[in-house]
C-alpha positions as CSV (number, residue, x, y, z in Angstrom):
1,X,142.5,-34.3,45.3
2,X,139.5,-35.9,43.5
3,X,140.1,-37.6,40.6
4,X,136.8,-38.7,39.5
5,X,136.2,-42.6,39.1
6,X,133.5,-44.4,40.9
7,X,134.1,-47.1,43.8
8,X,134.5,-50.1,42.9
9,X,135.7,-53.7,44.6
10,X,138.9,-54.2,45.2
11,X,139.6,-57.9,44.3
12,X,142.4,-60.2,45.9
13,X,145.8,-59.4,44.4
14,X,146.9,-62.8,42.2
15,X,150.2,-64.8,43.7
16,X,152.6,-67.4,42.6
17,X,149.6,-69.6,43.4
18,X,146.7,-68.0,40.9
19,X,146.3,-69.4,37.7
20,X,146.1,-66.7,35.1
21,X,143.4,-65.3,33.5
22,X,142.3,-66.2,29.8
23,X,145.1,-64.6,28.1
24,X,144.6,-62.3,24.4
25,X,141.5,-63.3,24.6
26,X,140.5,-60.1,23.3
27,X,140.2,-59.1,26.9
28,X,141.9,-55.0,28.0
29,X,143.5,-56.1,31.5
30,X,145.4,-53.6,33.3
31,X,148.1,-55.1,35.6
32,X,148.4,-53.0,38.6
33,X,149.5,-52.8,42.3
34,X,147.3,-51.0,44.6
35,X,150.2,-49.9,46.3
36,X,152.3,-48.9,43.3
37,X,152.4,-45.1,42.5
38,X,153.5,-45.9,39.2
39,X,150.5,-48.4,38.5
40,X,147.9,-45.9,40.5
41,X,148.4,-43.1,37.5
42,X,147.2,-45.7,35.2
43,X,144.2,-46.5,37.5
44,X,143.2,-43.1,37.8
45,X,143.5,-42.9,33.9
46,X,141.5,-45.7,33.2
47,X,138.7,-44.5,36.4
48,X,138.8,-41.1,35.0
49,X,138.1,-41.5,31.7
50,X,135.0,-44.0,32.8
51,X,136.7,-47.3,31.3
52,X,135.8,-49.9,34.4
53,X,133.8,-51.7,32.1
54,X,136.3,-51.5,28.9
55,X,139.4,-52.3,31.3
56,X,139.7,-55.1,33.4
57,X,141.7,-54.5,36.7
58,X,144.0,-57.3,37.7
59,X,145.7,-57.0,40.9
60,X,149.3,-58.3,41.4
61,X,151.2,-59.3,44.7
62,X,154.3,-58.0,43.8
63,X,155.6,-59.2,46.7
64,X,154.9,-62.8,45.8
65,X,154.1,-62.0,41.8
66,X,152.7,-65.2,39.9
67,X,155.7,-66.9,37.6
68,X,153.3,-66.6,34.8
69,X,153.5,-63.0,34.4
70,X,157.1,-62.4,33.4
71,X,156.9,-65.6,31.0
72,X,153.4,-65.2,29.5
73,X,152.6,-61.3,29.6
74,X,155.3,-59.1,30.7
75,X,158.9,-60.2,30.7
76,X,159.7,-56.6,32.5
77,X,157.7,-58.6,35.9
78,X,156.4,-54.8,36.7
79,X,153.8,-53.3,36.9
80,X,151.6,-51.0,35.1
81,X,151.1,-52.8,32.1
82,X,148.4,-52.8,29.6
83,X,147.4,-55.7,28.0
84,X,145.4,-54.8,24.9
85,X,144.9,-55.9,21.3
86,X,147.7,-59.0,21.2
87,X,150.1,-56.5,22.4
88,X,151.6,-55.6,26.0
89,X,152.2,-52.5,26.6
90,X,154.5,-51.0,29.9
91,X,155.5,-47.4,31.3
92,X,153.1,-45.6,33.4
93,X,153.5,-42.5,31.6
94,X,153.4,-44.0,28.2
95,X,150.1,-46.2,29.4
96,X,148.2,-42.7,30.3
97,X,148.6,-41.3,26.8
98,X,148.2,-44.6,24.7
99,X,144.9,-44.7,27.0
100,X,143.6,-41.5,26.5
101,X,144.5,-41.6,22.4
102,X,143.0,-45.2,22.3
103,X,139.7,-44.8,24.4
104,X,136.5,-42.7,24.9
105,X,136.3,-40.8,28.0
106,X,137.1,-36.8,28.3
107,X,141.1,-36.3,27.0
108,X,143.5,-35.9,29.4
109,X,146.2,-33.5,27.1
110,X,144.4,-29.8,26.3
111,X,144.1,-28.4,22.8
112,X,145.8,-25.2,24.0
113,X,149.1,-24.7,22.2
114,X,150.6,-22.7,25.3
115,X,149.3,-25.3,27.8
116,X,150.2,-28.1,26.1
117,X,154.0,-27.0,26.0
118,X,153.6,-26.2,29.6
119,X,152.1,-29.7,30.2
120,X,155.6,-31.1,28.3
121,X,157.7,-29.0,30.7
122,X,156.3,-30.6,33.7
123,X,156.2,-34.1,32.4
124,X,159.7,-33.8,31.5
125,X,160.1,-32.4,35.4
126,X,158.8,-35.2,36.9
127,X,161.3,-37.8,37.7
128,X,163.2,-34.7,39.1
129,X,161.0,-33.9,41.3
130,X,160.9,-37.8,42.8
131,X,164.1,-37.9,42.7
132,X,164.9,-34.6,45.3
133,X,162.2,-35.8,47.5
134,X,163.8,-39.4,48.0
135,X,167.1,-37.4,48.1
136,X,166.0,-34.9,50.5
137,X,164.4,-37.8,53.1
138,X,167.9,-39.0,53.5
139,X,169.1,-35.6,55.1
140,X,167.2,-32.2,56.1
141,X,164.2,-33.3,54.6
142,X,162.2,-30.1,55.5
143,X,165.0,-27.7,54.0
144,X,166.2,-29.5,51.1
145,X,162.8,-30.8,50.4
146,X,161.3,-26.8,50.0
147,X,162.0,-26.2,46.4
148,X,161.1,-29.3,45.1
149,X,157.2,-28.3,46.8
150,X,157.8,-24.4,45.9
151,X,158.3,-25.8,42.2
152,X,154.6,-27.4,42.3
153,X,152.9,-24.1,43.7
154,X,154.8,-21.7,40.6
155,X,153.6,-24.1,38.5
156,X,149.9,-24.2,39.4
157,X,149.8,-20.4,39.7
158,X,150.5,-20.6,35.3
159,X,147.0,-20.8,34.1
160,X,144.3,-19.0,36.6
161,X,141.1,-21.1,35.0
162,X,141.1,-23.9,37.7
163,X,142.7,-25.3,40.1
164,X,144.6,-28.0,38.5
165,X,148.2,-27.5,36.6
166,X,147.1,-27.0,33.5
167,X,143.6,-25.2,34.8
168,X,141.7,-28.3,33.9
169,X,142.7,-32.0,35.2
170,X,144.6,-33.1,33.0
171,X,147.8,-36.0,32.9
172,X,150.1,-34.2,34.7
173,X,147.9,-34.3,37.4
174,X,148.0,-37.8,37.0
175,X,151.8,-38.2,36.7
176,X,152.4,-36.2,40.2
177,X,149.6,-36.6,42.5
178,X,150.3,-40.8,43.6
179,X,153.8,-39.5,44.4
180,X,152.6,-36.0,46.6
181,X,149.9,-37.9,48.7
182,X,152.6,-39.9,49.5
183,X,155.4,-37.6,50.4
184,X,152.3,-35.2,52.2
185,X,151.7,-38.1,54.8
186,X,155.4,-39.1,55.6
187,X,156.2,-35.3,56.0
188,X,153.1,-34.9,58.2
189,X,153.2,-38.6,60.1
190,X,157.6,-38.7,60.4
191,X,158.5,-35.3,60.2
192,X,155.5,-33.2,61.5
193,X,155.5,-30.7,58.8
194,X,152.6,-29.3,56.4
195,X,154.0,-29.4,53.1
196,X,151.0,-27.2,51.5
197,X,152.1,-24.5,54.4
198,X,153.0,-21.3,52.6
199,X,151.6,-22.8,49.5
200,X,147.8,-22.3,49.0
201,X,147.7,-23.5,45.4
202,X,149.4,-27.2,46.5
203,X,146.6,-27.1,49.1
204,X,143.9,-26.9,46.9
205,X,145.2,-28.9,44.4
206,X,145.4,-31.9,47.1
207,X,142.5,-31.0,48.0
């Protein structure tokens, strides 16, 4: 699924050995893991709403995560979190709508009464959804995994003015596509199984 952004360079992650950056300096860093879902709906945020240049990216190894960052920025040690005017913010879902009430860039929540309830329903549905995926991976994964997927496609059938779940790209795009392009390749490299078959509307979408 495109999610607009441009390219950019993908810096070393910092370690236990980096020295931080100039902290509240007046600088916006975003603390991120490339490999984090959770972090990667914040990046898309921040790409999508054009904000390279208003939101420094700063890479962590969380695997060997600098001391510095739970004693200095954020106690929580995880990531996505948003350093921004003295304060830290955290929670990937709460980062994508202080970003997108704080900063320029197209909005991310529609004005449309009916799609903004729908919007809610689906936030709401989210950790749900993970949840019966991680559960279904531990047993019949194909079987038990098929209504969590046939939940996705009803939902993007709602609005017919694009192909997105709210018709226009919008954050609950953001809040479930790091964790279906993930599920879509172990389902397709483990279990040799096309999640969009049957389901044209998750194909596009993906797509």
């Amino acid at each position: 699924m495109a999610t607009a952004g441009v390219q950019e360079v993908r810096v070393p992650p910092l370690t236990s050995t980096s020295e931080p950056p100039s902290l509240f300096d007046g600088t916006t860093r975003l603390y991120i893991s490339y490999i984090c879902p959770y972090a990667q709906r914040v990046w898309i945020t921040r790409n999508y709403k054009g904000l390279q240049d208003k939101i420094k990216l700063v890479p962590i190894d969380l695997q060997n995560r600098p001391a510095w960052y739970k004693e200095k920025v954020y106690p929580e040690n995880k990531v996505p979190s948003l350093e921004h005017n003295g304060k830290v913010l955290g929670e990937s879902l709460d980062l994508v709508k202080y970003i997108d009430d704080n900063f320029e860039g197209p909005s991310l929540v529609p004005s449309d009464p009916a799609k903004k309830e729908f919007g809610e329903e689906l936030i709401s549905h989210v950790d749900t959804f993970t949840k019966e995926l991680y559960s279904a991976l531990k047993g019949d994964p194909i079987h038990q995994a098929g209504p969590a997927f046939d939940y996705l496609e009803n939902a993007l059938g709602k609005f017919g003015d694009g192909p997105f779940f709210l018709g226009q790209f919008s954050w609950v795009d953001i809040a479930y596509v790091p964790f279906v392009e993930r599920f879509q390749l172990v389902f397709a490299d483990v279990f040799k199984h096309d999640i969009t078959e049957g389901r044209p509307k998750l194909a596009t979408w993906i797509e």
